[in-house]
Residue frames as qw, qx, qy, qz and C-alpha x, y, z in Angstrom:
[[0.067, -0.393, 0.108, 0.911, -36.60, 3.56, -7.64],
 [0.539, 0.642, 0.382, -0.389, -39.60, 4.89, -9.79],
 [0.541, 0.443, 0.512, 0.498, -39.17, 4.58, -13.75],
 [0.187, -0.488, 0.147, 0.840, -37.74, 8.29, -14.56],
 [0.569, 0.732, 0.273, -0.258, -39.78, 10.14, -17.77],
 [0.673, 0.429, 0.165, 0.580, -37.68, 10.55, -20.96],
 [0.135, -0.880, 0.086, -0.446, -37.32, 14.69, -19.52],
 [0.663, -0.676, 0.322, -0.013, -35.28, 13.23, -16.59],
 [0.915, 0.021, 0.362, 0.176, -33.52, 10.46, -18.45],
 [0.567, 0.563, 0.030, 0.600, -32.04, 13.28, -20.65],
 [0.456, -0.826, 0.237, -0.231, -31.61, 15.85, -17.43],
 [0.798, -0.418, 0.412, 0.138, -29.18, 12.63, -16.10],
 [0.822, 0.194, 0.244, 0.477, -27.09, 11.87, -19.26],
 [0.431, 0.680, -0.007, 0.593, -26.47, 15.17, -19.70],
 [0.661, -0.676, 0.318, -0.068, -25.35, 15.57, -15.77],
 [0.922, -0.140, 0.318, 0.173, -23.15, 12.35, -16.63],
 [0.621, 0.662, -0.040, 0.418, -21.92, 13.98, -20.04],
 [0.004, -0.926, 0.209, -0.314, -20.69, 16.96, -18.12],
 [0.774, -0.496, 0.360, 0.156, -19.27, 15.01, -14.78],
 [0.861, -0.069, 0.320, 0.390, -17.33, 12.77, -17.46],
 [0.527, 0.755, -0.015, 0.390, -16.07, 15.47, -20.13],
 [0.174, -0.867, 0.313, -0.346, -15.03, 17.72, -17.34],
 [0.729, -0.489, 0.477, 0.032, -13.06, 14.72, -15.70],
 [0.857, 0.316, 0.304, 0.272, -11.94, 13.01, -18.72],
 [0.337, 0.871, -0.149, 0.326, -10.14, 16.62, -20.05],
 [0.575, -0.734, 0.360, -0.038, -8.64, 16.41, -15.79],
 [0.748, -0.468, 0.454, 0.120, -6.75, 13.49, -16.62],
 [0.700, 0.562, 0.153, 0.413, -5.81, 13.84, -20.43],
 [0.024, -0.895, -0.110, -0.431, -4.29, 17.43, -18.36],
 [0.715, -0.666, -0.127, 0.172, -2.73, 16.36, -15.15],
 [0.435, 0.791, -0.372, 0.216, 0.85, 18.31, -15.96],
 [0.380, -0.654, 0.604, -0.249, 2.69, 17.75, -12.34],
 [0.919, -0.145, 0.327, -0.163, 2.12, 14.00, -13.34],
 [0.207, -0.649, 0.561, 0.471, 5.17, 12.41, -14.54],
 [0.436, 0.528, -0.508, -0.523, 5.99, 11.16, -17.55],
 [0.261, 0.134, -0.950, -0.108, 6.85, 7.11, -16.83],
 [0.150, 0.208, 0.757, -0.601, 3.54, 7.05, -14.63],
 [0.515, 0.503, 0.157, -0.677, 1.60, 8.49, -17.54],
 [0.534, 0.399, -0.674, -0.318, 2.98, 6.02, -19.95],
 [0.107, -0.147, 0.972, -0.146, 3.13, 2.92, -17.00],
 [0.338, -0.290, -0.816, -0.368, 0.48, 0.19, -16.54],
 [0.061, -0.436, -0.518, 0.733, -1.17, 2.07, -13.22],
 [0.167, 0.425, -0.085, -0.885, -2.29, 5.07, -15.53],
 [0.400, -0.101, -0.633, -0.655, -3.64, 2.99, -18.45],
 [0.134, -0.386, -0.841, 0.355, -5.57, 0.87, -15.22],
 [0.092, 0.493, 0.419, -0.757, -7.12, 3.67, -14.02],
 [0.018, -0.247, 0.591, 0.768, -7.76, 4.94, -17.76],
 [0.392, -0.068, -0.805, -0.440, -9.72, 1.97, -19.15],
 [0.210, -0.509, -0.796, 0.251, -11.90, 1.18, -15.69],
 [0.072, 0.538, 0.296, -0.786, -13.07, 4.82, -16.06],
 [0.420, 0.277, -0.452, -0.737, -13.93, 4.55, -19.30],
 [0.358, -0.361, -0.843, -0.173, -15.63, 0.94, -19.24],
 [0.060, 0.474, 0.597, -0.644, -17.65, 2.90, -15.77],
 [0.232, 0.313, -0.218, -0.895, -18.47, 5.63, -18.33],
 [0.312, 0.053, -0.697, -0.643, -20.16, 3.27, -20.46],
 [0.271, -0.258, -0.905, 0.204, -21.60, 1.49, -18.03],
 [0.042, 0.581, 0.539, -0.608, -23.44, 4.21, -16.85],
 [0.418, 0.232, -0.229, -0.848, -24.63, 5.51, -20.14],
 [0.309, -0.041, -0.911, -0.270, -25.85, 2.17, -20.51],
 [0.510, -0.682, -0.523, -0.038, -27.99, 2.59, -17.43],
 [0.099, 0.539, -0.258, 0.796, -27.52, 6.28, -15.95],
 [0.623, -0.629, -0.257, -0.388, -29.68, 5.59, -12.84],
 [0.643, -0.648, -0.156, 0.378, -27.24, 4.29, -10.08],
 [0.269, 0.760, -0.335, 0.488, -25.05, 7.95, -10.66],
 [0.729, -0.646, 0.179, -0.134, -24.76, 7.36, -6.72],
 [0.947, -0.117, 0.240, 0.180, -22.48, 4.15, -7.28],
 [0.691, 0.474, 0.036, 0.545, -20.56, 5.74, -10.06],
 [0.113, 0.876, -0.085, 0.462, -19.27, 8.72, -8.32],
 [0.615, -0.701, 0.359, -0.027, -17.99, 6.65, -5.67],
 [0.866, 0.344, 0.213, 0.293, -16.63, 4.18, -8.43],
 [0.482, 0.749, -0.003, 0.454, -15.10, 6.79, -9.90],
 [0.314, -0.786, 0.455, -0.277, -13.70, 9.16, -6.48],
 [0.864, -0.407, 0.284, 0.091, -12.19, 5.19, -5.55],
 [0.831, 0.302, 0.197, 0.423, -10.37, 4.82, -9.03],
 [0.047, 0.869, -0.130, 0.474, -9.32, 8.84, -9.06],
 [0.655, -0.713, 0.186, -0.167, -8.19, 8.18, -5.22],
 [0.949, 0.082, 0.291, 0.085, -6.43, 5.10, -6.41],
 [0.508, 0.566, -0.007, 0.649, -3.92, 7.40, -9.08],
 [0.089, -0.900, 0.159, -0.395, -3.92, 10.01, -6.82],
 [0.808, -0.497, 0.317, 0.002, -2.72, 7.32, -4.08],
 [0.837, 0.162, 0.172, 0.493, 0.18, 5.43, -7.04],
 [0.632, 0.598, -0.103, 0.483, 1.46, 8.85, -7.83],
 [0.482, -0.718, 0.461, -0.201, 2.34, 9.62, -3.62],
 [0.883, -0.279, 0.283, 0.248, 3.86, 6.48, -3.35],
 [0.695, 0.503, -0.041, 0.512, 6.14, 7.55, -6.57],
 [0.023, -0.858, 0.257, -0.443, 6.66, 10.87, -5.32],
 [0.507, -0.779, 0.327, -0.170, 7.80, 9.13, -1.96],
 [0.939, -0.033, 0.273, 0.205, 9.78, 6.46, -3.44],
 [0.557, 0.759, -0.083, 0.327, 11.71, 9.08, -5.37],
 [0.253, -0.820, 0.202, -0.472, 12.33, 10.95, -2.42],
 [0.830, -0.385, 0.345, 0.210, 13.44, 7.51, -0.15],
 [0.893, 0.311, 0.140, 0.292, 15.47, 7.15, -3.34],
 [0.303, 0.761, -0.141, 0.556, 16.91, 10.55, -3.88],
 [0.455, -0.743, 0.369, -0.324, 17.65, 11.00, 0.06],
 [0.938, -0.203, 0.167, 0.225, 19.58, 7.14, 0.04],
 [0.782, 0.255, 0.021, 0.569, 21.80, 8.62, -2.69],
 [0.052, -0.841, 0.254, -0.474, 22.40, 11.94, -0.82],
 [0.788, -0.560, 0.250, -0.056, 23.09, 9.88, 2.40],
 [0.916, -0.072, 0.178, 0.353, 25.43, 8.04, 0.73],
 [0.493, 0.672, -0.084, 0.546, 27.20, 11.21, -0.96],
 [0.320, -0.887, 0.186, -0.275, 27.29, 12.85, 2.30],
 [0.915, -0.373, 0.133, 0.079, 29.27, 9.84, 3.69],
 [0.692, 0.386, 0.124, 0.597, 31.75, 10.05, 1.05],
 [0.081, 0.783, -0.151, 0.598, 32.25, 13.78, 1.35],
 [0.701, -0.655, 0.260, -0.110, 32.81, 12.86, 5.31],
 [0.907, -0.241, 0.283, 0.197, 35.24, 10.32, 4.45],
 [0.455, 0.803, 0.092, 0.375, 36.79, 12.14, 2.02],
 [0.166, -0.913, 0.009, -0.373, 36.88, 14.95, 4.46],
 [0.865, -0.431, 0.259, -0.006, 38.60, 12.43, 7.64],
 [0.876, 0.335, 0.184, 0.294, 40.96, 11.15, 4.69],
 [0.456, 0.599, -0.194, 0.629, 42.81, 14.53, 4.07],
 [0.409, -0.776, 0.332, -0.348, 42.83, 15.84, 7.73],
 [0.914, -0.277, 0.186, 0.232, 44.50, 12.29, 8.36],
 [0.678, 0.455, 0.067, 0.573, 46.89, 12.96, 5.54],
 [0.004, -0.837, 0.139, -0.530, 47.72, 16.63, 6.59],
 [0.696, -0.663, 0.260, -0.090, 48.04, 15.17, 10.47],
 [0.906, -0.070, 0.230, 0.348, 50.45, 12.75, 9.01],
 [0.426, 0.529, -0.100, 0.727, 52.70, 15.38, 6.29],
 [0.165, -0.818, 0.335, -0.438, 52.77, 17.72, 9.56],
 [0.732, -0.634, 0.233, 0.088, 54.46, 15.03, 11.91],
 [0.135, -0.751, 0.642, 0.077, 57.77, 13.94, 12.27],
 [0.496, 0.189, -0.837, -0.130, 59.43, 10.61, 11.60],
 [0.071, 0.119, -0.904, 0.405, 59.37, 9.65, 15.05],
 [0.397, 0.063, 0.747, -0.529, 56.54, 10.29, 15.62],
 [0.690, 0.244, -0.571, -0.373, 55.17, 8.57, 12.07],
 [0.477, 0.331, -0.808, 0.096, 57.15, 5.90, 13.75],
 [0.226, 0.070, 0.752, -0.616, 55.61, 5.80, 17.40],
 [0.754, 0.158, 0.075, -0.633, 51.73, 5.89, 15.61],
 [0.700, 0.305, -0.616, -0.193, 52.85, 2.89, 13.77],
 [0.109, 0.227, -0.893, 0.373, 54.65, 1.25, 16.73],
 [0.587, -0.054, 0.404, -0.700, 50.87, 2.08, 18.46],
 [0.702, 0.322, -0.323, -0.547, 48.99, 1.02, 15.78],
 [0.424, 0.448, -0.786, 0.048, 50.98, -2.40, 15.39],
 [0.053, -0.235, 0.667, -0.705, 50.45, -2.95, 19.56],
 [0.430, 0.095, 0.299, -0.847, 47.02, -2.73, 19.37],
 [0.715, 0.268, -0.577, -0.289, 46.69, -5.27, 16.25],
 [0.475, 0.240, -0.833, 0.151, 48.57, -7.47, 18.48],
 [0.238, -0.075, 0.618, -0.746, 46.61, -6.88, 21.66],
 [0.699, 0.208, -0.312, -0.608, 43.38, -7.57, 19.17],
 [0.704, 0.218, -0.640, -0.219, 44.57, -10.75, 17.81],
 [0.298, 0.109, -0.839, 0.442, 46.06, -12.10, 21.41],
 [0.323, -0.041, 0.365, -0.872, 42.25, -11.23, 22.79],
 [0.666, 0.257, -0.486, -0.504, 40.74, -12.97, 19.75],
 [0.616, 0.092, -0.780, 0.055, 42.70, -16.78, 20.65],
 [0.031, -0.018, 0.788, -0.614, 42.04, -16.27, 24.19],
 [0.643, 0.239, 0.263, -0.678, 38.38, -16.38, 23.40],
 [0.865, 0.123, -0.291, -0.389, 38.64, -19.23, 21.18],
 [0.413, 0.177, -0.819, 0.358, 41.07, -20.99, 23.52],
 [0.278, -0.073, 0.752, -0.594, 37.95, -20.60, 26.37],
 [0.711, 0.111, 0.101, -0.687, 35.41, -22.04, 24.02]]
């Protein structure tokens, strides 16, 4: 690349100023971003390698080319840590709904048993049980006959 006149060389830093002010306010700004993500060690990453790029390119403004992909990778990079939060919240927040729903099902199974039971009779309290009992024993006498053929 040809050796740029001092009239260019200030044309480019003040391209660069603007790029970085107007990006630097973006991310001092980002509201939707939470709070432990702006305080974690992701956010200061991203932070401090955009600011050591910054310098780096006032230090030599010429490859802007390199920085603006530099920069769209590290920007990509937050934009990419605060999906994964957002979807880890969500796996999180849907496990503990899954797991209320279950409860409220079992819950739900629990008193319709109870109600089936306060609306029968003894006897027939006494026949489910008799079942109930039967079936244990049918179990258990299924159980030894499989370890009595192995």
């Amino acid at each position: 690349m040809a050796t740029p006149n001092s009239e260019d060389d200030s044309v480019w830093k003040e391209i660069f100023h603007s790029f970085t002010s107007r990006w630097s306010q973006r991310l001092k700004r980002l509201p939707e971003l939470p709070s432990y993500i702006r305080s974690g060690a992701a956010w200061e990453s991203v932070t401090r390698k955009f600011h050591d790029w910054k310098e780096a390119v006032v230090a030599n403004p010429y490859p802007a080319a390199a920085y603006v992909v530099t920069f769209g990778v590290l920007y990509g990079r937050l934009l990419w840590t605060i999906r994964v939060s957002r979807i880890e919240e969500a796996r999180i927040r849907r496990t503990f709904q899954e797991v209320k729903d279950r409860q409220a099902r079992e819950k739900a199974i629990q008193q319709l048993r109870e109600q089936k039971l306060n609306s029968l009779s003894a006897e027939e309290v006494e026949k489910l049980r008799k079942k109930k009992i039967d079936e244990e024993i049918k179990k258990e006498k299924e159980q030894l006959a499989d370890i009595s053929r192995s």
